[in-house]
KEMIRO-611495 format. One line per 5 residues: number of its first residue (from 1); their letters; for each residue x, y, z of N, C-alpha, C, O. Coordinates in Angstrom, 2 decimals. Layout:
<drenkols>
NUM) A) X:Y:Z:X:Y:Z:X:Y:Z:X:Y:Z ~ ... $
</drenkols>
This chain:
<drenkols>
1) XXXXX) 171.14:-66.04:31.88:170.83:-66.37:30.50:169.45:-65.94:30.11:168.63:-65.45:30.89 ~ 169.25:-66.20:28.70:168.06:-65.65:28.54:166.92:-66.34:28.54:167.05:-67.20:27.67 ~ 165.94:-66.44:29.01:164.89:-67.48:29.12:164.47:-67.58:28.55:163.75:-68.50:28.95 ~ 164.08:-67.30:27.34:163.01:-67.75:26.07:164.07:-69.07:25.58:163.73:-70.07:24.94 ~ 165.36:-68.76:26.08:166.37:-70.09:24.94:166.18:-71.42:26.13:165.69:-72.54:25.98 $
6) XXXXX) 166.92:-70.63:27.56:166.48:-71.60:28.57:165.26:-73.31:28.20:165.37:-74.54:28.27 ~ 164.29:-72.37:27.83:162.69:-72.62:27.73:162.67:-74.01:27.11:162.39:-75.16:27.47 ~ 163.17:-73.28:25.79:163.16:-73.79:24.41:164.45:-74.96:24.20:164.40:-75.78:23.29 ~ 165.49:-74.90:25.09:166.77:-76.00:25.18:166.25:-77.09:25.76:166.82:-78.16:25.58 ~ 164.65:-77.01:26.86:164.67:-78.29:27.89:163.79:-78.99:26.74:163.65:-80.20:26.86 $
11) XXXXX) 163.13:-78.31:25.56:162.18:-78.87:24.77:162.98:-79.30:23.76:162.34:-79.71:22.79 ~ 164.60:-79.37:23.63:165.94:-80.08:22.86:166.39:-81.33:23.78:166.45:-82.56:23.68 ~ 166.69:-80.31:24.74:167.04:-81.86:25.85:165.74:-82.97:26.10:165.89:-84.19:26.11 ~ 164.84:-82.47:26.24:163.46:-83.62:26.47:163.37:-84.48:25.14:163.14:-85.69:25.18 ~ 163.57:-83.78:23.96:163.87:-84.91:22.51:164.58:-85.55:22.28:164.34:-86.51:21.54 $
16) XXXXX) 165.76:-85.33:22.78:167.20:-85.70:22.76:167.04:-86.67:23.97:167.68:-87.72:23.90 ~ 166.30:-86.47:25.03:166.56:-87.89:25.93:165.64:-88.67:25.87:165.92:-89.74:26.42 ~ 164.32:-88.61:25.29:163.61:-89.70:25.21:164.10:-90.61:24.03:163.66:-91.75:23.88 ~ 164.91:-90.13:23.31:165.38:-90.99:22.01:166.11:-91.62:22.64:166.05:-92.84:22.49 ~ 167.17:-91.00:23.67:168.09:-92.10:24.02:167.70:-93.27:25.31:168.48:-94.01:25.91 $
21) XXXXX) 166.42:-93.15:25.45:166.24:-94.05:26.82:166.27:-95.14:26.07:165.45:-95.75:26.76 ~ 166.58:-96.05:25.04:166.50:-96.97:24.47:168.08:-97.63:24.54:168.43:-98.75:24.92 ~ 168.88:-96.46:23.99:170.21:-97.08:24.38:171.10:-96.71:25.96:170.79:-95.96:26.89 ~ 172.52:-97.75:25.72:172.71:-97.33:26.87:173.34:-96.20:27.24:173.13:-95.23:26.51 ~ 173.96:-96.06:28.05:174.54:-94.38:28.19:175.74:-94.29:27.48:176.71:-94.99:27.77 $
26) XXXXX) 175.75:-93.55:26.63:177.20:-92.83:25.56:177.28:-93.30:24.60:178.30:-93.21:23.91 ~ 176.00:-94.06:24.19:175.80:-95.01:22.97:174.58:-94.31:22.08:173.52:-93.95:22.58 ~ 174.89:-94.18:20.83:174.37:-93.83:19.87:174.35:-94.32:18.64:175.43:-94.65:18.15 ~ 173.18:-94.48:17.88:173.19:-95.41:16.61:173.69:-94.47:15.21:172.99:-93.52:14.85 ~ 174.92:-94.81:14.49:174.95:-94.12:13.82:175.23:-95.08:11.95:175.83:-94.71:10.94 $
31) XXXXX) 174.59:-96.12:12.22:174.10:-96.94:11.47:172.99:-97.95:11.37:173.20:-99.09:11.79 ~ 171.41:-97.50:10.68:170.30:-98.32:11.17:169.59:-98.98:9.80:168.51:-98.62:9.33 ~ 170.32:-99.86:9.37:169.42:-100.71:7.86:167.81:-100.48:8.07:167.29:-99.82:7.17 ~ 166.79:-100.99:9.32:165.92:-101.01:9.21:165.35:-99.57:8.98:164.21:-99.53:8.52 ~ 165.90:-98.55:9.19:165.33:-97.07:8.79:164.72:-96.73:6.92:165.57:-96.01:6.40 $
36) XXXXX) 164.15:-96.90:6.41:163.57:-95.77:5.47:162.78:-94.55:5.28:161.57:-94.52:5.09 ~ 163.61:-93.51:5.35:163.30:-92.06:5.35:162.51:-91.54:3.91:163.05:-91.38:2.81 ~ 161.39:-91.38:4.19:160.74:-90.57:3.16:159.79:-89.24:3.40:158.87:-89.49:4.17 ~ 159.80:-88.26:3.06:159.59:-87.05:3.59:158.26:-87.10:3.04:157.92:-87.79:2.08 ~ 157.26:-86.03:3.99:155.66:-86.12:3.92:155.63:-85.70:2.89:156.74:-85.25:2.58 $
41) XXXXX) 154.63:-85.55:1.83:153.89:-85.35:0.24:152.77:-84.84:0.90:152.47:-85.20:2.04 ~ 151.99:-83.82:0.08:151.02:-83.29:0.04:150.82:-82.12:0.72:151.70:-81.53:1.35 ~ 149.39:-81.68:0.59:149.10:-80.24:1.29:149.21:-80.37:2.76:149.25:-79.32:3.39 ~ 149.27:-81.52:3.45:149.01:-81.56:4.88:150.23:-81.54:5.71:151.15:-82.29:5.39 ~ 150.36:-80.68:6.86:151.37:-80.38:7.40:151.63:-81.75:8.78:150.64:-82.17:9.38 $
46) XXXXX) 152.82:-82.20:9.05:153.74:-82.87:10.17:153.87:-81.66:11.54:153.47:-81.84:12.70 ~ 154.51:-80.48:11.00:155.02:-79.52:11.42:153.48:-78.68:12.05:152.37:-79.22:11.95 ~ 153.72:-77.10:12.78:152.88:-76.39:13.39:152.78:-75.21:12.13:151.74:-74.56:11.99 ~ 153.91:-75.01:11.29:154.04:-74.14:10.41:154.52:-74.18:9.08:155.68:-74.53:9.29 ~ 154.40:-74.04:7.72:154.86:-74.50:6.55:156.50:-74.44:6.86:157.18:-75.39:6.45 $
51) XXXXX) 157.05:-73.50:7.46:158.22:-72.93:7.29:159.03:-74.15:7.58:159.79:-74.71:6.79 ~ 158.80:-74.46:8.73:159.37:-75.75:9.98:158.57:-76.82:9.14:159.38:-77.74:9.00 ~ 157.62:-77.11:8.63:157.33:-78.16:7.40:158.00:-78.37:6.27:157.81:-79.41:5.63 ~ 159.05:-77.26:5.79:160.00:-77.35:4.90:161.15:-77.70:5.07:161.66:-78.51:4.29 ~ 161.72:-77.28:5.92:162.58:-77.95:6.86:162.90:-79.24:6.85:163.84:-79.85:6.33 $
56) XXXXX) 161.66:-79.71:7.71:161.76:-81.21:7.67:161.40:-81.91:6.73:161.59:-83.12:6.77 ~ 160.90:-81.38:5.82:160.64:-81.98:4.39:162.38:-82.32:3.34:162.78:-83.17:2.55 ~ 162.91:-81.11:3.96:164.22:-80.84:3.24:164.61:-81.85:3.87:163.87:-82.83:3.69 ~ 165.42:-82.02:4.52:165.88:-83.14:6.04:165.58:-84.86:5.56:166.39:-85.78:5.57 ~ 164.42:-84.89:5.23:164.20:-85.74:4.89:163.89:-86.55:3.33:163.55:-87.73:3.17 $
61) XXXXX) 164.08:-85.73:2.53:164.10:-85.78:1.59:165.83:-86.25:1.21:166.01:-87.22:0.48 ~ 167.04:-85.46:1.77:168.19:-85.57:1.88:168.53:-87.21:2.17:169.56:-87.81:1.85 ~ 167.37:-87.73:2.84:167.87:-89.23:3.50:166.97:-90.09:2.38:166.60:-91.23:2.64 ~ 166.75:-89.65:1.51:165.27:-90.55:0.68:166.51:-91.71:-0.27:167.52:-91.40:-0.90 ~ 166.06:-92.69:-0.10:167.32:-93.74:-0.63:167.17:-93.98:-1.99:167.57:-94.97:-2.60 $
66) XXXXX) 166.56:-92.98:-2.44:166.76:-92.30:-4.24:167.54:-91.63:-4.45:167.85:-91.49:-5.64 ~ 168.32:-90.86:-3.36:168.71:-89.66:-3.72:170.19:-89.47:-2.34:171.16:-88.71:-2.39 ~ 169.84:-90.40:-1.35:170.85:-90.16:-0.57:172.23:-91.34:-0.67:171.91:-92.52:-0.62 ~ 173.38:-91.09:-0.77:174.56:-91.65:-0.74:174.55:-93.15:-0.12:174.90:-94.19:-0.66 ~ 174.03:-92.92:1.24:174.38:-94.09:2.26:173.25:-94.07:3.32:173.79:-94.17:4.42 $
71) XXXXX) 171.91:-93.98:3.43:171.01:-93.49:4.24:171.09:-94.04:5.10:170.45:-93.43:5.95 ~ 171.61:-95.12:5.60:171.56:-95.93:6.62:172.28:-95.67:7.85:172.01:-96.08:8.97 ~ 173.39:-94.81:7.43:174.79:-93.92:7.77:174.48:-92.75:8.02:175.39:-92.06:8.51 ~ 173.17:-92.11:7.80:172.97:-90.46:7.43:173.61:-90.07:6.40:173.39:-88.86:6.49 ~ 174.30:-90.20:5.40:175.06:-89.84:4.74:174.35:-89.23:3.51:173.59:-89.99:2.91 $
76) XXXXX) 174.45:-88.18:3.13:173.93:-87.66:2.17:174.87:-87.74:0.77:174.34:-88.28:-0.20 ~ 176.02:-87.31:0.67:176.72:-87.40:-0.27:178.37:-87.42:0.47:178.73:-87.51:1.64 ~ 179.12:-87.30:-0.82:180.44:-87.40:-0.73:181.36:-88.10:0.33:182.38:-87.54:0.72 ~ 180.94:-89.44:0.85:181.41:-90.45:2.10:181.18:-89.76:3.05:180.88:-90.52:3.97 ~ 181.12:-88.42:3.49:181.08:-88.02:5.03:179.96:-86.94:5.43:179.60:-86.62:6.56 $
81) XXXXX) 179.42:-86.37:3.91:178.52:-85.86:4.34:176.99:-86.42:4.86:176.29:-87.24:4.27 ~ 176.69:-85.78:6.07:175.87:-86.20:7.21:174.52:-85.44:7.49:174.59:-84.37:8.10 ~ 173.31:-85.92:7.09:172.27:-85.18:7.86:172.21:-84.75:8.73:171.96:-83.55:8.73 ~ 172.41:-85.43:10.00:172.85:-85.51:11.39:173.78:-86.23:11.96:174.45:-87.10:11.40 ~ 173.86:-85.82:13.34:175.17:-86.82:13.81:175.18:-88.30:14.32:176.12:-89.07:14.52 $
86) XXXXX) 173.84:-88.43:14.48:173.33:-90.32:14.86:172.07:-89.80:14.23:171.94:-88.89:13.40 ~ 170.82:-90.85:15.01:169.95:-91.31:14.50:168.91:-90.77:15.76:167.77:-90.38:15.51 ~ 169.50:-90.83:17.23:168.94:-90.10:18.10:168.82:-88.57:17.60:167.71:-88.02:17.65 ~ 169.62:-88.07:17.26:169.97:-86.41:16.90:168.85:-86.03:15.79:168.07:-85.08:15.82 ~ 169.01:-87.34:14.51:168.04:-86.63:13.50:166.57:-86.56:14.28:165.91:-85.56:14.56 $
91) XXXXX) 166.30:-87.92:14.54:164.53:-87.86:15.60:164.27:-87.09:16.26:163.07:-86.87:16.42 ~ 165.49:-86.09:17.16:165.38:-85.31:18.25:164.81:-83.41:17.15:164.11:-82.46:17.52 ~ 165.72:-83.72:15.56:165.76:-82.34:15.10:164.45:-82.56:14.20:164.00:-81.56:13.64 ~ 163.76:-83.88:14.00:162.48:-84.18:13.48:161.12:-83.55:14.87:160.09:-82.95:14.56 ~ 161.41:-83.83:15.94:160.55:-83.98:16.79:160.28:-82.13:17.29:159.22:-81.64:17.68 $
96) XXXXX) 161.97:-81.25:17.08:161.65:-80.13:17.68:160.89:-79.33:16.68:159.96:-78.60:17.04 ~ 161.35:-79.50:15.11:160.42:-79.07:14.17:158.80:-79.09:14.25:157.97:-78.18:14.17 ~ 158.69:-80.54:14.45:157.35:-80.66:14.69:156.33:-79.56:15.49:155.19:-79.24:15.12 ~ 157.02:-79.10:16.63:156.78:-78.40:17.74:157.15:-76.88:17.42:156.46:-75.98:17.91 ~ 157.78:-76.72:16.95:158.39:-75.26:16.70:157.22:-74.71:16.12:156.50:-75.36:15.37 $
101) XXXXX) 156.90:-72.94:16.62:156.39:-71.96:16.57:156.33:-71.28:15.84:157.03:-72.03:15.16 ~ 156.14:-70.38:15.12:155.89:-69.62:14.14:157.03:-68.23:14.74:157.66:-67.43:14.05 ~ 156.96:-68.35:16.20:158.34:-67.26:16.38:159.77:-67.58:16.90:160.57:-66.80:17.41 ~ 159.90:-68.86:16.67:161.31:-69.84:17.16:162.23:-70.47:15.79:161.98:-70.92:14.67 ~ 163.22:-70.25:16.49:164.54:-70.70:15.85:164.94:-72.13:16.04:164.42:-72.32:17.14 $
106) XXXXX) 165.45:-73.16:15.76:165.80:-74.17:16.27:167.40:-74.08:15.84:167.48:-73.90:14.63 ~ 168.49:-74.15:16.38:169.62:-73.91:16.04:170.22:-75.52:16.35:170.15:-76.09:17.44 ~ 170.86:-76.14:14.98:171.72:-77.13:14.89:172.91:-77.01:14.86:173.48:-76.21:14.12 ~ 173.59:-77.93:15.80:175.45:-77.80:15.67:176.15:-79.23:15.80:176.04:-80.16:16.60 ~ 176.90:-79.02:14.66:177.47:-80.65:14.52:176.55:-81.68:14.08:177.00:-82.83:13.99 $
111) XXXXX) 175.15:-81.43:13.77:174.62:-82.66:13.61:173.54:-82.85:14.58:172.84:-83.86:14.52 ~ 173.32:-81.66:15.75:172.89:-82.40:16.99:171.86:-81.18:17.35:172.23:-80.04:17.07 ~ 170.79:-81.34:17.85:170.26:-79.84:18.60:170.20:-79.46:19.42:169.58:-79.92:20.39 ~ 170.96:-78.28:19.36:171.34:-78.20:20.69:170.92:-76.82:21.78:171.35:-76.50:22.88 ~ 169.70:-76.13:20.70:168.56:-75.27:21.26:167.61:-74.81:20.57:167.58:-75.22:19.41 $
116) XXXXX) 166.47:-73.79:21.01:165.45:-72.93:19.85:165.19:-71.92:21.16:164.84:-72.09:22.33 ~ 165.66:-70.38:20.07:165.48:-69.38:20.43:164.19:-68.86:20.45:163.46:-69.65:19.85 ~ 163.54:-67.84:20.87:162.34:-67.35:20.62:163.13:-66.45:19.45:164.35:-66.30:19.48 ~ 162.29:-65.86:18.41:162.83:-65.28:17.34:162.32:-64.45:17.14:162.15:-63.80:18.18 ~ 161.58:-63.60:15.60:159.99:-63.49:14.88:159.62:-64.26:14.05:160.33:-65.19:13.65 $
121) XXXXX) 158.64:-64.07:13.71:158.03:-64.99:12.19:158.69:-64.60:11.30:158.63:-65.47:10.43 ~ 159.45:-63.59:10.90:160.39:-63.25:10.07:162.16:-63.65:9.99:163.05:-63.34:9.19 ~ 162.13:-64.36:11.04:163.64:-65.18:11.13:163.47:-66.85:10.24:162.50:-67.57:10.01 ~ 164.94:-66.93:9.94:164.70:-68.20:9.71:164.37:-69.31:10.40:165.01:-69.21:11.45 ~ 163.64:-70.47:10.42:163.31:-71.82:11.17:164.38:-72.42:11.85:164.38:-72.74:13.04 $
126) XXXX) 165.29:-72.53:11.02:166.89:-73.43:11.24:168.07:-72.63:11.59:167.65:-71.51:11.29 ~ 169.10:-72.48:11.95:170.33:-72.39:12.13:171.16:-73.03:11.82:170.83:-73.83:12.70 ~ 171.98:-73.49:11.40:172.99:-74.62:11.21:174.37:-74.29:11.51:174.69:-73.48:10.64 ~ 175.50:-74.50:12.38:176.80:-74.30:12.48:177.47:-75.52:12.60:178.70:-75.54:12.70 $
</drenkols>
């Protein structure tokens, strides 16, 4: 395989398992009342790069309980549409943004992340399938 993805999957899996050391194994929260999602404001970046700052600005803006369906659910609109697939998954696709590079991909599937490619600065931030 190719190692730049290798690299970049243990820095998916390392987000993805520190979220879950809280629950138990095969358990995931995919309903949390105490959550309110509001996405950063201003010139100052969360992220390493505006690009991956938009991103998660988007992301989170989608869950803002002005504007989202069921936020508590992930649910953005129409009963099933979903930010992510739990609540571990969104923190895990909040946390790789944060970290992401100016030449990496972070590719989402189902809801969940499940790597980041090395790319260029000229690729997109996200993937989504």
């Amino acid at each position: 395989g190719d190692p730049s993805f290798r690299t970049a999957d243990q820095q998916v899996h390392s987000a993805m398992s520190s979220k879950n050391d809280s629950q138990p194994a095969g358990r995931h929260t995919r309903k949390d009342v105490s959550r309110q999602i509001r996405a950063p404001r201003g010139a100052n970046r969360t992220c390493k790069t505006w690009l991956a700052e938009a991103a998660l600005r988007m992301l989170c803006n989608n869950l803002d309980a002005e504007v989202a369906e069921n936020p508590a659910e992930l649910i953005v609109y129409g009963g099933i549409g979903k930010a992510a697939r739990d609540w571990e998954s969104f923190d895990a696709i909040l946390e790789v943004l944060r970290r992401l590079e100016s030449d990496e991909t972070l590719l989402v599937q189902s809801g969940k992340p499940v790597g980041v490619f090395r790319t260029t600065e000229d690729s997109p931030r996200v993937l989504i399938a």
